[in-house]
N, C-alpha and C positions, 0 to 999 in steps of 0.2 A: 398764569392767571387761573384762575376757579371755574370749573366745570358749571354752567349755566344749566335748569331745564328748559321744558316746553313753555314753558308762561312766563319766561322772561324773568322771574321772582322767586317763586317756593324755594327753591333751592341754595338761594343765597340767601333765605330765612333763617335754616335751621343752624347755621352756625353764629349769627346773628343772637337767638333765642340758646345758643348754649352757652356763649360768652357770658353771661352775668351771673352763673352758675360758676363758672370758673374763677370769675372775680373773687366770688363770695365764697370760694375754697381756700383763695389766695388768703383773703381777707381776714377771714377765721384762724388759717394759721401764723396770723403776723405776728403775735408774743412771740410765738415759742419761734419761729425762725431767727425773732432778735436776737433772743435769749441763746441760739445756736451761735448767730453771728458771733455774737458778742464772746461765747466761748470758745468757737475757733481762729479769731481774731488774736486773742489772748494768744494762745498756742503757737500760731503765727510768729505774732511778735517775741515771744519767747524763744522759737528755733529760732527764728534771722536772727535776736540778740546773739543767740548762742555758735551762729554761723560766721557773721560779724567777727567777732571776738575771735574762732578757732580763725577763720582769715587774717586778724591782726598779727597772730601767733606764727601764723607762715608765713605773711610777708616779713616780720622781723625775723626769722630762722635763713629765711631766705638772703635778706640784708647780709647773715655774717657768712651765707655759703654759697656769694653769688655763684661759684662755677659748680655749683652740683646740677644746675640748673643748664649746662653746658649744652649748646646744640649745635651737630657737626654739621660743616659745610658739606653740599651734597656732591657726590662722586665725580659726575658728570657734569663740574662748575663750567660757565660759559667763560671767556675775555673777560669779559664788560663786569660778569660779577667776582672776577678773583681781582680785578682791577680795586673795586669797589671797597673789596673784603681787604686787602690789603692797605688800601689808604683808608681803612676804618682803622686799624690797625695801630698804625702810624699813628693817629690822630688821638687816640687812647691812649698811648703809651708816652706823646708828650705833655700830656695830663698827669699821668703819673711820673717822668722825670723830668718836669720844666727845665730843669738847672742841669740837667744831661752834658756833660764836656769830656774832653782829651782826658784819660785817665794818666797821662804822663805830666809830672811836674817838666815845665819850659820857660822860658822869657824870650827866647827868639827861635827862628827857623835853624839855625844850626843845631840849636840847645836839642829841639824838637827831632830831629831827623839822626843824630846821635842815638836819642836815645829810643828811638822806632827799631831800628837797629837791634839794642841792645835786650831789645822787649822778647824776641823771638825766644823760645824754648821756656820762659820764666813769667812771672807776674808783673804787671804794673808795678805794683807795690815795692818790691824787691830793685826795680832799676832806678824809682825815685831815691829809694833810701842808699843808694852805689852812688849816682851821677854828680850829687853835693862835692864831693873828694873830685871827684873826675872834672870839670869843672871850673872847680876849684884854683885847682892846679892848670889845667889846659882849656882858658877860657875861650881862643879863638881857631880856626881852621890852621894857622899856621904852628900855634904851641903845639898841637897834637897831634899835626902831621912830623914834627920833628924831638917827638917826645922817643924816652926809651921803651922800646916795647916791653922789655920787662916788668917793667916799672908799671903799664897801664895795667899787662895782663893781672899786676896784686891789686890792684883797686877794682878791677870788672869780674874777679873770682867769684863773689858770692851770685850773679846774673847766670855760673854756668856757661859750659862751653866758652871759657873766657880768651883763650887763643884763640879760636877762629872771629871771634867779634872784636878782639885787636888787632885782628888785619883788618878787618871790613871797618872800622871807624878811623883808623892810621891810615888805611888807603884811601877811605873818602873824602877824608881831611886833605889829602895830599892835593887831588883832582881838584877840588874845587880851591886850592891856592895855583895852581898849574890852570886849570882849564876857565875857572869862573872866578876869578879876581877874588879869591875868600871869602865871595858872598854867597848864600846859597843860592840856584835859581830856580824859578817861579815855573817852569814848566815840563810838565809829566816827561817830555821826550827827553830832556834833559836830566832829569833824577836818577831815572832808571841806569843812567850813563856811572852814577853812583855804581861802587863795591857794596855788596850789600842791601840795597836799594832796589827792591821789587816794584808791581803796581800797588799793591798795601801800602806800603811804605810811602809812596810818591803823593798815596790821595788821602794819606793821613799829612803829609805836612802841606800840599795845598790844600786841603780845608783847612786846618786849623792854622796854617803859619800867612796864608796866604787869598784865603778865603775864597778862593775856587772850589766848587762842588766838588766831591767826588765820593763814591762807595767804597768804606774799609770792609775787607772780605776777609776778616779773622776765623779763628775755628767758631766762635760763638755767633759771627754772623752765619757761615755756613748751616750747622747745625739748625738755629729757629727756622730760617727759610724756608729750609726743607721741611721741616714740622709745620709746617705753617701749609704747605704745597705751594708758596710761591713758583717755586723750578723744581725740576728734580735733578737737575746739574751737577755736579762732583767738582768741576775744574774750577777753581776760583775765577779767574775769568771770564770763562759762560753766564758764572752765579753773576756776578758781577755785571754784566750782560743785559742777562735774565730780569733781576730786578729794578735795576736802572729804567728799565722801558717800562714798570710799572708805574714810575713816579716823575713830577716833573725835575728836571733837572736841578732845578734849585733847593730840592728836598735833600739832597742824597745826602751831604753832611750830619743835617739835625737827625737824618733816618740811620744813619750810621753807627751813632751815638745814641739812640734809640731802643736801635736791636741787641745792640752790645753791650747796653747797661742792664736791659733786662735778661740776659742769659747769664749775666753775673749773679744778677741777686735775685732771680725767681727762676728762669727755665734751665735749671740747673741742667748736664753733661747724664749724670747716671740718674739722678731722682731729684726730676721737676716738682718745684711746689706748686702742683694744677691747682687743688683746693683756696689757692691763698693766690690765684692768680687774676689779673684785671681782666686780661682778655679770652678767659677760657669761653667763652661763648662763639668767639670767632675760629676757635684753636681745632684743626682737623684731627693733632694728637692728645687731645685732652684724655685725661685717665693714663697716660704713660709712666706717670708719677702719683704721688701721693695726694688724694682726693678729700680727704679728711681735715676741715678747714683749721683747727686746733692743730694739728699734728702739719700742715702745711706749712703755717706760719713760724713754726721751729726750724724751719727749713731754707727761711729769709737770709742774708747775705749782706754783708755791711750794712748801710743807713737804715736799710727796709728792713735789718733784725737789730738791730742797735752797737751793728759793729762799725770801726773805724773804716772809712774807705782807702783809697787806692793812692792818694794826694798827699802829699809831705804840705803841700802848699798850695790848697782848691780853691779855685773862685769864692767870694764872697757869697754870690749865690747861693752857694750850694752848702756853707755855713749856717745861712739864714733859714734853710730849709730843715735842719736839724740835723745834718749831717758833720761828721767829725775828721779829722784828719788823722794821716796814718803817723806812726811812730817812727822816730829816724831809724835807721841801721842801729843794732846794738841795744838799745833800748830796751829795761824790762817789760 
């Protein structure tokens, strides 16, 4: 409040009596303040247009370099937010491979577990374009438990180490005409019972043969995880373990096929395409690889670079999505 005199009045006069003095300073300078207005107005509008515009310029720069923009999860991540971070993850990544499946050509659970088998030490690719001949010839558990070994080990040569995976598909074949009526069966404790026949193995043909969950732990699963800080595990098992408790169990398949299609064709082994990558925002090792979204995207892997995939004979799916099929054995 205003300092009062002794008479109650004088003193709230004199600001009273300089007020219209003030007005009439104001008042006298109204042109020319317009006239300021009005020219720093302009100038105004000029920067922001010109602010505007360089903003448009970085968010389209921005568009084609989402992961330069990369921000790492913090050291000292809680449960609750590696949980989070991980099923963001997930949830990205079936964005970018809806059509995600079994990189093994199959038609039934034997077909499938043959050739899980047969996958060790080589490519998808390489066992689809084998298995047509093998097959072929030894359509069911009992043809190729009573085939000659000779005879499989010429057809399973181009897969690599082709004797030791003719005992393990001749022996498996044998077991499950002796132990399981020639059909394959439907549970983990029982697969494993398999030659040959790991937990890989076992939770790749119940999901896809049998459609029980379960987490495939390949080298490309291992590897992102651990980029990723899911676990810092090493034992397939643990891993396996480890990330399972991150997701609900009905995940694991789609999650499976997830992390393995994306270490195929973006988070490559020696030079990940970071630059060219969906999820570098969530990625702990982003900038491990090459960060340069041009030079990333050269870096892409079947469909994501315009190469043939893994599939002699892929889900329609995955057709529709502009992906290609891979070329038989032999083929130019």
């Amino acid at each position: 409040m205003g300092e009062q005199g002794s008479d109650g009045g004088r003193e709230t006069a004199k600001p009273t009596k300089k007020a219209p003095v003030k007005k009439k300073s104001t008042a006298s300078a109204t042109s020319d303040s317009t006239l300021a207005a009005d020219s720093t107005s302009a100038k105004a509008a000029a920067s922001s247009a010109t602010t505007s515009e360089r903003e448009r310029v970085r968010t389209r720069s921005a568009a084609g370099a989402k992961s330069t923009a990369a921000v790492k999860p913090p050291k000292a991540e809680s449960r609750i937010a590696l949980v989070r971070r991980a099923r963001r993850i997930n949830r990205e990544l079936a964005e970018v491979f809806p059509y995600a499946h079994p990189e093994l050509d199959f038609e039934n659970p034997f077909q499938l577990v043959v050739a899980t088998v047969l996958s060790a030490q080589t490519t998808d690719l390489r066992v689809n374009q084998t298995t047509p001949a093998l097959f072929a010839k030894y359509p069911t558990p009992e043809d190729l438990a009573a085939a000659n070994p000779e005879e499989v080990e010429e057809i399973l040569r181009p897969t690599g180490f082709f004797r030791a995976k003719t005992k393990s598909v001749m022996g498996l074949s044998k077991v499950l005409v002796e132990d399981f009526g020639g059909e394959v069966p439907g549970r983990l404790e029982d697969l494993v019972k398999l030659p040959g026949v790991g937990r890989k193995t076992a939770f790749v043909v119940l999901g896809n043969a049998f459609g029980r969950p379960g987490i495939t732990v390949d080298t490309h699963f291992q590897r992102l995880v651990r980029r990723w800080k899911w676990t810092e595990e090493t034992d397939p098992d643990k891993i396996e373990a480890a990330v399972g408790a991150l997701f609900p169990k009905s995940e694991w398949t789609d999650l499976s096929h997830h992390v393995i299609w994306h270490g195929r064709r973006i988070c490559h082994a020696r030079k990940p395409a970071c630059g060219a990558c969906p999820i570098a925002p969530l990625c702990p090792a982003y900038g491990e690889g090459e960060t340069d979204p041009d030079k990333a995207r050269k870096l892409l892997k079947y469909e994501k670079g315009g190469l043939p995939g893994q599939r002699l004979n892929p889900p329609q799916a995955y057709l529709d999505a502009g992906g290609r099929p891979a070329p038989p054995l032999g083929a130019a």
